[in-house]
C-alpha positions as protocol buffer text, in pm:
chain_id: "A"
residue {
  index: 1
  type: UNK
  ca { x: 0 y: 0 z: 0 }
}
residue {
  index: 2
  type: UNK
  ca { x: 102 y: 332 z: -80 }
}
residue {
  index: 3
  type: UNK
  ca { x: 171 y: 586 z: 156 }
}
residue {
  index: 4
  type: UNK
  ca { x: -114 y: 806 z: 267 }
}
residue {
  index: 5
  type: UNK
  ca { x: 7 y: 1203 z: 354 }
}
residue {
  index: 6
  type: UNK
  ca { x: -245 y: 1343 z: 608 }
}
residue {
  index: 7
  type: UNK
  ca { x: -512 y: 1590 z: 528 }
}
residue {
  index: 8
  type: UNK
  ca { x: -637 y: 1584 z: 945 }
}
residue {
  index: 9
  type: UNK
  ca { x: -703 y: 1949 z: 963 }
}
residue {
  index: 10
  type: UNK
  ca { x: -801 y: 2010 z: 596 }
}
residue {
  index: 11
  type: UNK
  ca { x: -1147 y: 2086 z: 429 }
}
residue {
  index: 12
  type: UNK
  ca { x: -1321 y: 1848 z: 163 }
}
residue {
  index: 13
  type: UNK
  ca { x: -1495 y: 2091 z: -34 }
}
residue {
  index: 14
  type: UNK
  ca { x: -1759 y: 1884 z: -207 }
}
residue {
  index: 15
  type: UNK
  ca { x: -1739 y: 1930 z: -645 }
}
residue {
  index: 16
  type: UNK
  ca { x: -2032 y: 1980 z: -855 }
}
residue {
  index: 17
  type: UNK
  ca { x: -1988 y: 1660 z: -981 }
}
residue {
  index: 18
  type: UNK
  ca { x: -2054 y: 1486 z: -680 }
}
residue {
  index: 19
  type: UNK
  ca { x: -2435 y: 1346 z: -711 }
}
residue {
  index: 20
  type: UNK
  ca { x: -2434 y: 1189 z: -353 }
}
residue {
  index: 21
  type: UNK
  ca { x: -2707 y: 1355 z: -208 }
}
residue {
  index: 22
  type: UNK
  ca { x: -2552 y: 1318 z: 132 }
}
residue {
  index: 23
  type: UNK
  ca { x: -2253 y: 1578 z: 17 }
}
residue {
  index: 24
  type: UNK
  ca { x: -2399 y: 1782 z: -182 }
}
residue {
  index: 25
  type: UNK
  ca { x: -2215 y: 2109 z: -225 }
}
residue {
  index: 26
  type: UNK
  ca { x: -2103 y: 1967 z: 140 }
}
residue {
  index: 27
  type: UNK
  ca { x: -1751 y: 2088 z: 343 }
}
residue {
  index: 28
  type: UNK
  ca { x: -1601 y: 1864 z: 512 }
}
residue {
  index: 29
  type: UNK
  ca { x: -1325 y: 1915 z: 792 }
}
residue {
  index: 30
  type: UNK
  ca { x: -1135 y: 1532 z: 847 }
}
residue {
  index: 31
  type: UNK
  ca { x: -1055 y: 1544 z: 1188 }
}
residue {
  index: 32
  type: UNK
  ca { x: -857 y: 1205 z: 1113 }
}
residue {
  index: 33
  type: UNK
  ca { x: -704 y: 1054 z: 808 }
}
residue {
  index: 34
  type: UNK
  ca { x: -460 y: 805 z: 806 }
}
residue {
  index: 35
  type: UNK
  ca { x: -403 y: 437 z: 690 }
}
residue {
  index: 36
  type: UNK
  ca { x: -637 y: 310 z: 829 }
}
residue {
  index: 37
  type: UNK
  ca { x: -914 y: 536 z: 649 }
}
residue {
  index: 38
  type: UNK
  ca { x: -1037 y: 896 z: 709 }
}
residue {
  index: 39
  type: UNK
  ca { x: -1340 y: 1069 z: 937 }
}
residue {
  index: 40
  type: UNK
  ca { x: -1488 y: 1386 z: 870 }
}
residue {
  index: 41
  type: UNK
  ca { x: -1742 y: 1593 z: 1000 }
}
residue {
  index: 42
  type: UNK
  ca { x: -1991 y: 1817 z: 731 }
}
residue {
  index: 43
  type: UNK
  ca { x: -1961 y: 2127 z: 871 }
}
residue {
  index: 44
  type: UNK
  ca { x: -2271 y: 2259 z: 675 }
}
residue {
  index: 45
  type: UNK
  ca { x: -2601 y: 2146 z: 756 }
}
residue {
  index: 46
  type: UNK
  ca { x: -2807 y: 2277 z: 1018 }
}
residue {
  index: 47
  type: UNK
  ca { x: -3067 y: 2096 z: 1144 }
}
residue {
  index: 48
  type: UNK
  ca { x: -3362 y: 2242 z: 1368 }
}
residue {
  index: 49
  type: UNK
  ca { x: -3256 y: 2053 z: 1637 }
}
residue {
  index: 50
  type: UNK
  ca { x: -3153 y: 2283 z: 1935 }
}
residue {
  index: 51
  type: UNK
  ca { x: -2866 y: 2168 z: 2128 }
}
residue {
  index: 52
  type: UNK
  ca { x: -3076 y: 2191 z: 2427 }
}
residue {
  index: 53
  type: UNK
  ca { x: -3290 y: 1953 z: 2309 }
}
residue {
  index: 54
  type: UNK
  ca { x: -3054 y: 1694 z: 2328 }
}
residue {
  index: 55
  type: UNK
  ca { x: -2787 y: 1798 z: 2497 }
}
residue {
  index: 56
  type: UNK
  ca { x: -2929 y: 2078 z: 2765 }
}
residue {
  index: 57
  type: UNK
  ca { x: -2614 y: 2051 z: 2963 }
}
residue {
  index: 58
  type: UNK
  ca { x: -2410 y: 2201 z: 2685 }
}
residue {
  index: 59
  type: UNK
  ca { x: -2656 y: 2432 z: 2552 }
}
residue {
  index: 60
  type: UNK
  ca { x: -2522 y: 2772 z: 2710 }
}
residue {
  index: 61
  type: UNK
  ca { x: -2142 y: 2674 z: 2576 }
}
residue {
  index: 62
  type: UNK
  ca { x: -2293 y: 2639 z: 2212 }
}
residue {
  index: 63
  type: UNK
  ca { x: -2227 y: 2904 z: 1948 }
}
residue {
  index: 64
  type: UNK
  ca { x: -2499 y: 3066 z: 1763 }
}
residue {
  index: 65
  type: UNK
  ca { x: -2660 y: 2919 z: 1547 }
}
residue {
  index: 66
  type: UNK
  ca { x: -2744 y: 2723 z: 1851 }
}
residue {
  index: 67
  type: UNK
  ca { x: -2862 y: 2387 z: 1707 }
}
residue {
  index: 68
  type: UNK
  ca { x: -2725 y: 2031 z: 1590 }
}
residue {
  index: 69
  type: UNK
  ca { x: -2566 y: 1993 z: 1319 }
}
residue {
  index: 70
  type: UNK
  ca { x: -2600 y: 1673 z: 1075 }
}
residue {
  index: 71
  type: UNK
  ca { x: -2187 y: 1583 z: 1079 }
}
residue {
  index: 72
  type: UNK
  ca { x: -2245 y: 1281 z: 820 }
}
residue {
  index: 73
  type: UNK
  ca { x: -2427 y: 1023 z: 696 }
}
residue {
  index: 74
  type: UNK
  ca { x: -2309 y: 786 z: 948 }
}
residue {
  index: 75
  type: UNK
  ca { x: -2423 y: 696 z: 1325 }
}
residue {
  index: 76
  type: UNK
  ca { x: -2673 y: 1014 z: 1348 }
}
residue {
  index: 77
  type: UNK
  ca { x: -2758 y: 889 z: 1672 }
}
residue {
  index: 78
  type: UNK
  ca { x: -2376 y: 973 z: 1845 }
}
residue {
  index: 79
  type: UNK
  ca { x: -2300 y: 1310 z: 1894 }
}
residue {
  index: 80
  type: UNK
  ca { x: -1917 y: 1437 z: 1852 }
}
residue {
  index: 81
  type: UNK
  ca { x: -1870 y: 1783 z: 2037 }
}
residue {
  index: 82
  type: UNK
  ca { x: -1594 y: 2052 z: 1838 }
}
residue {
  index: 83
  type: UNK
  ca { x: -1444 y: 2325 z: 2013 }
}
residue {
  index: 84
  type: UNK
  ca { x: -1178 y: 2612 z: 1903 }
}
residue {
  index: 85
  type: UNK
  ca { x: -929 y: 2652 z: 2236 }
}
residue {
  index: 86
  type: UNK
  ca { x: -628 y: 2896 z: 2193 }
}
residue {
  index: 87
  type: UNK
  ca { x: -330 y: 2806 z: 2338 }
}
residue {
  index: 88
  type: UNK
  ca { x: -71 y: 2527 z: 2337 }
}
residue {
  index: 89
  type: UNK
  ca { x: -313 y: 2282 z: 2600 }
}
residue {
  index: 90
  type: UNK
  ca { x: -654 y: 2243 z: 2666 }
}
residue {
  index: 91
  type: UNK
  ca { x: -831 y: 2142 z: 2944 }
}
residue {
  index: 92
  type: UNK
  ca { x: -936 y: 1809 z: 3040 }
}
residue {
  index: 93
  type: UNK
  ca { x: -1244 y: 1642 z: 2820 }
}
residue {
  index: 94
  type: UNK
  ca { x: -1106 y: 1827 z: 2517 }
}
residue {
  index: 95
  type: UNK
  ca { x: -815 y: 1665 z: 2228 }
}
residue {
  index: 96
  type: UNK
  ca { x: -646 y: 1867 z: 1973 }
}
residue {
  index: 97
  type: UNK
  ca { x: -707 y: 1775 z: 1610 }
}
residue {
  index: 98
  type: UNK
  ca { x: -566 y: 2034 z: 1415 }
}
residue {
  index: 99
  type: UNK
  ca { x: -463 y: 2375 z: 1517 }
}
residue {
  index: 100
  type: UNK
  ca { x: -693 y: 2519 z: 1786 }
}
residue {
  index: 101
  type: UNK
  ca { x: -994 y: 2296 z: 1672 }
}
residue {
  index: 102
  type: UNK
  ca { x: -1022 y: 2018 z: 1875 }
}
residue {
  index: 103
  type: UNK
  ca { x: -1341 y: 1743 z: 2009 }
}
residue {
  index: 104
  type: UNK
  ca { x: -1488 y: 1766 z: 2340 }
}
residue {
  index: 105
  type: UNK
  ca { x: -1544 y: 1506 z: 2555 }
}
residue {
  index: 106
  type: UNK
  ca { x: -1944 y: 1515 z: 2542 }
}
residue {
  index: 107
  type: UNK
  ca { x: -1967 y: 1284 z: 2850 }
}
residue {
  index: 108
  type: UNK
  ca { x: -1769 y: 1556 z: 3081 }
}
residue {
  index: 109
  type: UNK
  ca { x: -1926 y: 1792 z: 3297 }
}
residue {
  index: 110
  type: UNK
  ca { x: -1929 y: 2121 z: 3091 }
}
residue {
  index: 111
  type: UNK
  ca { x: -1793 y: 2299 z: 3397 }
}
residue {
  index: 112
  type: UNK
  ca { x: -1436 y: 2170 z: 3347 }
}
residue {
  index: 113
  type: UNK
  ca { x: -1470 y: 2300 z: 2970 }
}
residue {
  index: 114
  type: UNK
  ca { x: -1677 y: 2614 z: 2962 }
}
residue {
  index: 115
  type: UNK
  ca { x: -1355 y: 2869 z: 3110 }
}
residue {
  index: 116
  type: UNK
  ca { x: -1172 y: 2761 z: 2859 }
}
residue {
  index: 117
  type: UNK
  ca { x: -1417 y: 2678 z: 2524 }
}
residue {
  index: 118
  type: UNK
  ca { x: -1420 y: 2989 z: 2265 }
}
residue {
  index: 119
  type: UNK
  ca { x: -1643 y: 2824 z: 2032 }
}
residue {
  index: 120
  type: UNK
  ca { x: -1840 y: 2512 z: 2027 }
}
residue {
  index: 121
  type: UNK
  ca { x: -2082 y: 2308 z: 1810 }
}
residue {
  index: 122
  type: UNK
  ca { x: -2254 y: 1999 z: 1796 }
}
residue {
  index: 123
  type: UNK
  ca { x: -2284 y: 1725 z: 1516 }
}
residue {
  index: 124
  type: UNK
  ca { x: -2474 y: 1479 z: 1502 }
}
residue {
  index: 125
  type: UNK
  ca { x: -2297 y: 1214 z: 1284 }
}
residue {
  index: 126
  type: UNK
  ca { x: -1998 y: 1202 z: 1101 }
}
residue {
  index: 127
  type: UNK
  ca { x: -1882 y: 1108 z: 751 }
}
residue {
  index: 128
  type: UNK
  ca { x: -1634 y: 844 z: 725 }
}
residue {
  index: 129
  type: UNK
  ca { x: -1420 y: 657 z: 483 }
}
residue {
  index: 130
  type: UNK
  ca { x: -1266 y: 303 z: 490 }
}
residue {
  index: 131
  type: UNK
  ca { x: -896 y: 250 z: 379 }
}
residue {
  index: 132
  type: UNK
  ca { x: -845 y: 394 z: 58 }
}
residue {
  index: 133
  type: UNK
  ca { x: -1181 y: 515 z: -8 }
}
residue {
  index: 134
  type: UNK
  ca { x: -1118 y: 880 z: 41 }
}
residue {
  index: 135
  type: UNK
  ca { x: -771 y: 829 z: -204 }
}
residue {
  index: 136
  type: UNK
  ca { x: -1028 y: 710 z: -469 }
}
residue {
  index: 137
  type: UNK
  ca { x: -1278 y: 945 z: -426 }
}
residue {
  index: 138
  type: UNK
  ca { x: -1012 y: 1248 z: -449 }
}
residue {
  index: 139
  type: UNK
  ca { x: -837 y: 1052 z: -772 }
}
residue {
  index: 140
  type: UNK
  ca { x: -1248 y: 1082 z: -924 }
}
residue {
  index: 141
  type: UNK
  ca { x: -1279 y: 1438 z: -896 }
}
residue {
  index: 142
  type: UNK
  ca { x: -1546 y: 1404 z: -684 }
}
residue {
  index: 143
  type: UNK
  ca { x: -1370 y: 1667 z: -391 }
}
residue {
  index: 144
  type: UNK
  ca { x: -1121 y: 1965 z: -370 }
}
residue {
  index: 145
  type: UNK
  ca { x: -892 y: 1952 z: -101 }
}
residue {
  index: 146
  type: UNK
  ca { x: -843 y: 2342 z: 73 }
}
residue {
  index: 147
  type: UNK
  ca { x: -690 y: 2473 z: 429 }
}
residue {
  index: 148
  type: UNK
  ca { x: -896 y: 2495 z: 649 }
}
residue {
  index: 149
  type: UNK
  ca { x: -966 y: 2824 z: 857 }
}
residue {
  index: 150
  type: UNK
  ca { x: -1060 y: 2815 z: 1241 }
}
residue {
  index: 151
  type: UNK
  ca { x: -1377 y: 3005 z: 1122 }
}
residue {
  index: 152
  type: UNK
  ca { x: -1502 y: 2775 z: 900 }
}
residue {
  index: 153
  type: UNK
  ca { x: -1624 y: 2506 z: 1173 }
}
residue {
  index: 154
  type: UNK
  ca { x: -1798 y: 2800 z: 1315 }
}
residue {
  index: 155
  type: UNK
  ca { x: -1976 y: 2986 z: 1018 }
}
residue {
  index: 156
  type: UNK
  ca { x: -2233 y: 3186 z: 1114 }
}
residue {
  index: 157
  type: UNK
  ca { x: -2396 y: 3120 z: 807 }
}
residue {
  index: 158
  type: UNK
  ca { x: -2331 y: 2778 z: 771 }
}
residue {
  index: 159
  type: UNK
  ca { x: -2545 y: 2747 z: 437 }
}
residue {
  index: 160
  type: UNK
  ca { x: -2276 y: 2999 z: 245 }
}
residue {
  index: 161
  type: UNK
  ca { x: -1979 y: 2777 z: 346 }
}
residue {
  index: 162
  type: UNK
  ca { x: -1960 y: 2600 z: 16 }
}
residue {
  index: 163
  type: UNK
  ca { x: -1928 y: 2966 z: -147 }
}
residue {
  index: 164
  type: UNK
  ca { x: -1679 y: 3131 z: 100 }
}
residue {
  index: 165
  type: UNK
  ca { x: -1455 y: 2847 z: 101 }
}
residue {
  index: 166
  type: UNK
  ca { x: -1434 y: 2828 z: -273 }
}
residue {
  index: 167
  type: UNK
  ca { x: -1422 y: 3233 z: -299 }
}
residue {
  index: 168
  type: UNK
  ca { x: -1093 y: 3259 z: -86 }
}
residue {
  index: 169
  type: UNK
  ca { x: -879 y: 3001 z: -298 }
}
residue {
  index: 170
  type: UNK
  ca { x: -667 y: 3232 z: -532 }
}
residue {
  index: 171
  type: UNK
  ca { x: -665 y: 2975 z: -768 }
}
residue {
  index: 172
  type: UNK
  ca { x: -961 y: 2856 z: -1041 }
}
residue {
  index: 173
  type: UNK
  ca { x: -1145 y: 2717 z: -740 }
}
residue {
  index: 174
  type: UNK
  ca { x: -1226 y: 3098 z: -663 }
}
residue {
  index: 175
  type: UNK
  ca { x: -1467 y: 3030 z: -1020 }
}
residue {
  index: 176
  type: UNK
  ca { x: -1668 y: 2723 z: -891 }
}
residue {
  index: 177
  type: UNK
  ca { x: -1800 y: 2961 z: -624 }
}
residue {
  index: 178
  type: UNK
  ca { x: -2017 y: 3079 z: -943 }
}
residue {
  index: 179
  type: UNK
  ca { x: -2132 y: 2742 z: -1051 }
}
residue {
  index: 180
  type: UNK
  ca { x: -2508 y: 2755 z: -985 }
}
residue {
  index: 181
  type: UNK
  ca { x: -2733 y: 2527 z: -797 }
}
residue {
  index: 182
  type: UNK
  ca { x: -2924 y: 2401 z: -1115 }
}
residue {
  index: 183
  type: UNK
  ca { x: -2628 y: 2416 z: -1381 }
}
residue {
  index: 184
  type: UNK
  ca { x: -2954 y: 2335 z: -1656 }
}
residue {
  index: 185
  type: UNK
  ca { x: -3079 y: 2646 z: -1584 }
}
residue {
  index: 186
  type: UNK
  ca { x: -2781 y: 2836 z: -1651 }
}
């Protein structure tokens, strides 16, 4: 097997040639991606779940908008917890990922966290590939591979993520922004 240079930290940024309807025009931070295959979360698609709903202990620490967030197509019932923390360590019930982005321990007590937390947000689900999956996919076309800002987990307009991310790139990618929803209507 070949081997596999991380992209932990990096976005996915779904193309318009993807026809899964589970990405579309999705962004993706991988908050792991190794050998052994690659997990992401979709960092746009808010439900109209509010975090208290389902997890009123963390409510107050969540970032506006204050709701879940569908993270993937896979095990919507777990809930994975993402936090920004400046600083070189972060409290206990949080691990780095990448940066200061890192996933809380959703099983702590929020009181050890909340001092500390500077952003938080909830997904429900993840997206995940198996080994060599993601390689594929990336060799297809089907995803463009961009940094990834500390902002972007936090969006406050989560729906215009696809956009922004694409606008920034100083390369052709800044085009695809343009690409509309419905390219037959074009």
């Amino acid at each position: 097997m070949t081997e596999v240079t991380s992209l932990t930290g990096r976005l996915l940024v779904a193309t318009p040639a993807l026809t899964d309807p589970n990405f579309d025009r999705a962004v993706v931070l991988l908050l792991d991606h190794d050998e052994e295959g690659s997990l992401g979360i979709v960092l746009n698609r808010p439900t109209p779940v509010d975090v208290g709903d389902v997890l009123e202990p963390w409510a107050a620490l969540a970032g506006e908008p204050g709701v879940v967030f569908q993270g993937g197509p896979v095990s919507l019932d777990a809930a994975l917890g993402v936090a920004v923390i400046p600083g070189s360590e972060g409290p206990l019930g949080w691990r780095r990922v990448h940066g200061a982005i890192g996933l809380v321990d959703l099983e702590a007590p929020p009181e050890l966290l909340a001092a500390e937390l500077g952003s938080l947000r909830i997904f429900a689900g993840y997206a995940g590939w198996g080994p060599g999956q993601l390689e594929n996919e990336l060799e297809e076309g089907a995803w463009y591979v961009v940094e990834s800002e500390p902002g972007d987990v936090f969006a406050p307009d989560p729906e215009r993520l696809w956009r922004s991310v694409l606008r920034r790139q100083r390369s052709e990618l800044a085009m695809v922004a343009t690409y509309p929803d419905d390219p037959s209507l074009n």
